[in-house]
VMD Tcl script that draws the C-alpha trace (Angstrom):
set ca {
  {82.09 300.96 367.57}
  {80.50 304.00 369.20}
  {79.18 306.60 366.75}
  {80.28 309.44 368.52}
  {83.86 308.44 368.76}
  {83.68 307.25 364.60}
  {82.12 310.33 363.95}
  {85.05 312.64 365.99}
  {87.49 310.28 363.56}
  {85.49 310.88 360.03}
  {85.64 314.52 360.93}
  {89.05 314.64 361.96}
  {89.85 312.37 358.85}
  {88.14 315.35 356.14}
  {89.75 317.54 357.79}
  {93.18 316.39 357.64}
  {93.18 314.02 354.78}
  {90.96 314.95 352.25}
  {91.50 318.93 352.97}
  {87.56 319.39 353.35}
  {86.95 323.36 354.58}
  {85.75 324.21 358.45}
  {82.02 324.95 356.96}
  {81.97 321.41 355.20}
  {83.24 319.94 358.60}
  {80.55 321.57 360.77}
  {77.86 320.84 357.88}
  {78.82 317.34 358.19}
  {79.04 317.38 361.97}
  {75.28 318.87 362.12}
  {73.37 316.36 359.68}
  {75.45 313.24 361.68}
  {74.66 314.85 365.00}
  {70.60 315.13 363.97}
  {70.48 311.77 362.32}
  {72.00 309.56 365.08}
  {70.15 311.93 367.90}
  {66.73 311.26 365.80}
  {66.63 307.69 365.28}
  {69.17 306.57 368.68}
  {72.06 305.68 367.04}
  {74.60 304.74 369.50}
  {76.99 302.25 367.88}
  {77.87 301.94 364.02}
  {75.97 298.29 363.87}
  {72.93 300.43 364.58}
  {73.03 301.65 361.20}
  {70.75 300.00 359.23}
  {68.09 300.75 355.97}
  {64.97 301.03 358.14}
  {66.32 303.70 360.71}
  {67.68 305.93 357.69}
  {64.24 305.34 355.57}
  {62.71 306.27 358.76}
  {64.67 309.43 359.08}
  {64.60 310.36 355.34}
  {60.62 310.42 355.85}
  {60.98 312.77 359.11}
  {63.12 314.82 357.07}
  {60.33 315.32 354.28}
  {57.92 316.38 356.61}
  {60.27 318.94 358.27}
  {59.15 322.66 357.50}
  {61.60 324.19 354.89}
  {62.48 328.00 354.40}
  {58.52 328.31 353.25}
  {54.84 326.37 354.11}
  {56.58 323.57 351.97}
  {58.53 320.64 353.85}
  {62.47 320.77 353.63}
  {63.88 320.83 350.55}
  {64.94 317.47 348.51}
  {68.29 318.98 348.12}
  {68.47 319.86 351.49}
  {67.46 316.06 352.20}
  {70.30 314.87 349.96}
  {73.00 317.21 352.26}
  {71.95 314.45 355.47}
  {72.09 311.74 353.14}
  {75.89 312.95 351.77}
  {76.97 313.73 354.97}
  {75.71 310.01 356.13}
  {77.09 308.14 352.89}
  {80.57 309.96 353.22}
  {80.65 308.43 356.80}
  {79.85 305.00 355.83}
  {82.61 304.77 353.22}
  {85.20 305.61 356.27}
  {83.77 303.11 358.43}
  {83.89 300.34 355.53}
  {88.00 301.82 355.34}
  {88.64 301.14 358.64}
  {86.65 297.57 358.32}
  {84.22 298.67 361.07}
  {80.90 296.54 360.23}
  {77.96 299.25 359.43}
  {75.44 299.76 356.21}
  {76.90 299.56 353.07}
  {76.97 303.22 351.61}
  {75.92 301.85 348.27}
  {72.78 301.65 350.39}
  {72.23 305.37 350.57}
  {70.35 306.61 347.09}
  {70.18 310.60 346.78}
  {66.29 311.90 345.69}
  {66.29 312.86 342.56}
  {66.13 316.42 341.94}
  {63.92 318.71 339.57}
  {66.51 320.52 337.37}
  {67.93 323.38 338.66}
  {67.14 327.22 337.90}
  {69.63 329.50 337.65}
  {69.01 333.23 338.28}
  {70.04 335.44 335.96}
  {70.22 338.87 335.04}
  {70.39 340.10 330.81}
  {73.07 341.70 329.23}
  {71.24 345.19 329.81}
  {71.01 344.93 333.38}
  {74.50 343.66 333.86}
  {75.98 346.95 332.14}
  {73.06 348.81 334.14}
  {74.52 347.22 337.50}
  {77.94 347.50 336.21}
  {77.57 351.57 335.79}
  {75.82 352.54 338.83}
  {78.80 351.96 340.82}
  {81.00 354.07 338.86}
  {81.94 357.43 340.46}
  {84.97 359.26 341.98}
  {84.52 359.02 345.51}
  {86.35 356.00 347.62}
  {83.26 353.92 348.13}
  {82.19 353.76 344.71}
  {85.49 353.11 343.47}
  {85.76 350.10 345.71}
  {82.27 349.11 344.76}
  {82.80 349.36 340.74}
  {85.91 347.41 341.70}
  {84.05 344.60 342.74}
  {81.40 344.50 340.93}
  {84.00 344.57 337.61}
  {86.10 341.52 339.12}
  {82.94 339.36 340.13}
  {82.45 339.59 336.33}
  {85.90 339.57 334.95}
  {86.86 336.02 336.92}
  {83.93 334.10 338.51}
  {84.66 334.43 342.01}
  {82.85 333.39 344.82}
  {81.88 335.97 347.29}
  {84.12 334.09 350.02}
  {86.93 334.28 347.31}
  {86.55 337.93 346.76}
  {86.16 338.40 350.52}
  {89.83 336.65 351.28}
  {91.73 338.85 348.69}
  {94.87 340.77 349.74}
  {95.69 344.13 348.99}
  {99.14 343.00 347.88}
  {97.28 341.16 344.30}
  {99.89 341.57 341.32}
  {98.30 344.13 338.91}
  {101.21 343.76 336.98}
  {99.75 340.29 335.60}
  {96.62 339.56 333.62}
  {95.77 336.60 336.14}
  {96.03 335.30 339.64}
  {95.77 332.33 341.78}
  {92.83 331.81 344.32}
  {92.06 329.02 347.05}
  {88.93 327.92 346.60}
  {86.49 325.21 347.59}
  {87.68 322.01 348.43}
  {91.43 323.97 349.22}
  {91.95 323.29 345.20}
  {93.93 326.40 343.41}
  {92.33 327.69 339.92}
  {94.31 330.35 338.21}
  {91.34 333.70 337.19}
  {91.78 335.81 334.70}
  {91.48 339.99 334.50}
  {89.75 342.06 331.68}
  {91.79 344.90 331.27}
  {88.60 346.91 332.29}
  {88.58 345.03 335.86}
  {92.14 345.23 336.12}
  {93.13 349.17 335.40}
  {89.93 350.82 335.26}
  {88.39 349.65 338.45}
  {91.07 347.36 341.05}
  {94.17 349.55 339.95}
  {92.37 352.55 340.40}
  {90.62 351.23 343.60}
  {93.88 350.40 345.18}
  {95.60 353.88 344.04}
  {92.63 355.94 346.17}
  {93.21 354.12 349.31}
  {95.20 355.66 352.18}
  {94.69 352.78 354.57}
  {97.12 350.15 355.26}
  {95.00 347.26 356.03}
  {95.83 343.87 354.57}
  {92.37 343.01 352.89}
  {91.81 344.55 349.06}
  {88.15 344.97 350.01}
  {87.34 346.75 353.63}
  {84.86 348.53 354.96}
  {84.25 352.49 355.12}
  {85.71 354.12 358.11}
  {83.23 356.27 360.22}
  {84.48 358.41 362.84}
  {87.19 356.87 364.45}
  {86.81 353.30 363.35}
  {89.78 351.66 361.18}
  {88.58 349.78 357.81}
  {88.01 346.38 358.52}
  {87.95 343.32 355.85}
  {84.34 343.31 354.13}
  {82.06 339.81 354.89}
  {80.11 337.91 352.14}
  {77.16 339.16 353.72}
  {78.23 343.14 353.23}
  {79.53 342.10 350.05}
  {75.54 340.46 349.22}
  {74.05 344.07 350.64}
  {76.24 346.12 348.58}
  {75.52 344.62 345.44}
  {71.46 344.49 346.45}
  {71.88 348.19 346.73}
  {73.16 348.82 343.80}
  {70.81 346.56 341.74}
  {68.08 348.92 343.30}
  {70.16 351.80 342.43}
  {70.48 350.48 338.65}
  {66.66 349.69 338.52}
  {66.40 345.60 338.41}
  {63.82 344.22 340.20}
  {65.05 340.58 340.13}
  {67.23 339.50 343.48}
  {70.90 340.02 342.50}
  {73.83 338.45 344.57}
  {76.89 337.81 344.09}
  {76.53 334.14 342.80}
  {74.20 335.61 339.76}
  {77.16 337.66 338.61}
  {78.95 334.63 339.08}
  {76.32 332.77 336.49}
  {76.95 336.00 334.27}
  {80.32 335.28 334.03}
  {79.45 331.71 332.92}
  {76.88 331.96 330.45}
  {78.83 335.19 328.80}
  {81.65 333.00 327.78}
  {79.46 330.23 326.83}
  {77.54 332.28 325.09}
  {80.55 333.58 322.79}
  {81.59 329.92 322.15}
  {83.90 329.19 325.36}
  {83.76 325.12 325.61}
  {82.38 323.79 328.91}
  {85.62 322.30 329.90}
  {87.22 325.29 330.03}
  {84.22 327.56 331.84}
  {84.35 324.24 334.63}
  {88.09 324.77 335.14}
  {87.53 328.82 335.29}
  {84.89 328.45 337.65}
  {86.46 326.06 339.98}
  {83.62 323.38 339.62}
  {84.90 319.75 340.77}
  {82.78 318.07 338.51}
  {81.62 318.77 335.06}
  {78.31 318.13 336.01}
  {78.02 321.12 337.99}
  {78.95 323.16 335.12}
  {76.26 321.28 332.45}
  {73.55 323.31 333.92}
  {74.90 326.96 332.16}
  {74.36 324.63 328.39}
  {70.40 325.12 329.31}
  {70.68 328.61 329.30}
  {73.20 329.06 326.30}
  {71.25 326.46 323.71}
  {69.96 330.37 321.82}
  {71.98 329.08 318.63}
  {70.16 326.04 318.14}
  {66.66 328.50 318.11}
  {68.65 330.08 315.02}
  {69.49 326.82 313.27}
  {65.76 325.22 313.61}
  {64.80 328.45 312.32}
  {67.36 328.54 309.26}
  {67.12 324.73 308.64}
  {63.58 323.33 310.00}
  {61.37 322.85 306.86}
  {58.03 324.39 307.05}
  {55.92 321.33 305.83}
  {52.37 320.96 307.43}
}
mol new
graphics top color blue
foreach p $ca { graphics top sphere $p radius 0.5 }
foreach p [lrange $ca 0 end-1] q [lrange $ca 1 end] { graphics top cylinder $p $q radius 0.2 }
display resetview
């Protein structure tokens, strides 16, 4: 079967079926596109271990984001991408590579950025002020910490969120509903307030500030990322802040006063627990105190 039309079909398949977002589609769309392009693929058959070894070792000697070569986890996005396809084809009994072929590279554990309790509150307080903007930018900055939202989650919220509840309902990746939750400091001192200043009657909760003539307009991830660099400036921290590392505050601060990692996966939205294991790296401080307390001092 041609690749091109099988690869139209996969797409069209995540799409509908398995409810995979437009990014993931075009991600997927890309790495297929590059890989058959690359090595000539022009019918499924052509599929076979030596043209995706072949490609795996182009891949590696691709520049990445720095003098290195791409990144293994980059790598692993093609070789997803390409496995995911493989297990359609096989559905629709259309003779290619077994997808049990396709092995990821392993990957060196991951490190997560982080920020310390000090420069949380420090990031938290420079926002705070009277004026529109700031109230809008405390507001932000208090529900990034209060439920774990992604920056694209925060970014599709509607001015019309129930205050009158302690929790709402957000589509996140995958299309899969989690139910957040709202500290009474996120909720009244910084949202409610937030949404009390504002004279406009756009639909988004967070917009931009009008200049001139201009009408408020719903804020991007990326103005979201710029506002919070500015304010971790403003607050003194030299590390790089973004949204995500608020999102690994929220994480490791209920892990770190005993939330279970079952629960912090569901709160955070993460499809597998896996995901969610890497926070226990960062949270193992207790067991310093019990080898401390317990560990005999022989030798």
């Amino acid at each position: 079967m041609n690749v091109e039309v099988a690869k139209r079909q996969f797409l069209e398949y995540i799409e509908i079926e398995r409810g995979r977002a437009v990014k993931t589609i075009e991600n997927y769309d890309h790495y297929l596109t590059r890989y058959f392009v690359k090595m000539g693929i022009q019918n499924a058959a052509d599929i076979t271990e030596e043209n995706v070894r072949a490609f795996r070792l182009w891949l590696n000697r691709q520049p990445g984001t720095d003098a290195n070569s791409m990144k293994r986890r980059t790598q692993n996005y093609y070789m997803i991408a390409l496995r995911s396809f493989l297990k359609f084809l096989r559905k629709r009994d259309i003779a290619s590579l077994s997808p049990e072929r396709i092995e990821l590279a392993k990957l060196p554990e991951r490190e997560l950025d982080l920020i310390s309790p000090a420069e949380l509150d420090r990031l938290l307080a420079s926002a705070r002020g009277e004026g529109l903007r700031e109230l809008r930018d405390s507001a932000m900055l208090e529900l990034f910490f209060s439920t774990g939202l992604r920056v694209s989650e925060l970014c599709s919220l509607d001015s019309d969120l129930d205050l009158s509840q302690d929790s709402f309902p957000i589509r996140g990746k995958g299309d899969k509903v989690r139910v957040v939750f709202l500290s009474p400091t996120a909720k009244k001192s910084a949202v409610a307030a937030y949404v009390k200043a504002r004279k406009d009657m756009e639909q988004a909760l967070f917009v931009s500030m009008p200049s001139g003539k201009t009408t408020p307009t719903r804020l991007s991830p990326r103005s979201v990322q710029n506002i919070i660099k500015r304010y971790a400036t403003k607050a003194g921290i030299t590390k790089k802040v973004t949204p995500h590392v608020l999102r690994h505050s929220f994480a490791t601060d209920l892990l770190n006063n005993g939330a279970d990692i079952r629960s912090v996966q569901q709160l955070l939205g993460h499809a597998s627990i896996n995901t969610t294991q890497i926070y226990t790296h960062i949270t193992d401080s207790h067991l310093r105190d019990i080898h401390k307390k317990y560990h005999s001092r022989r030798g």
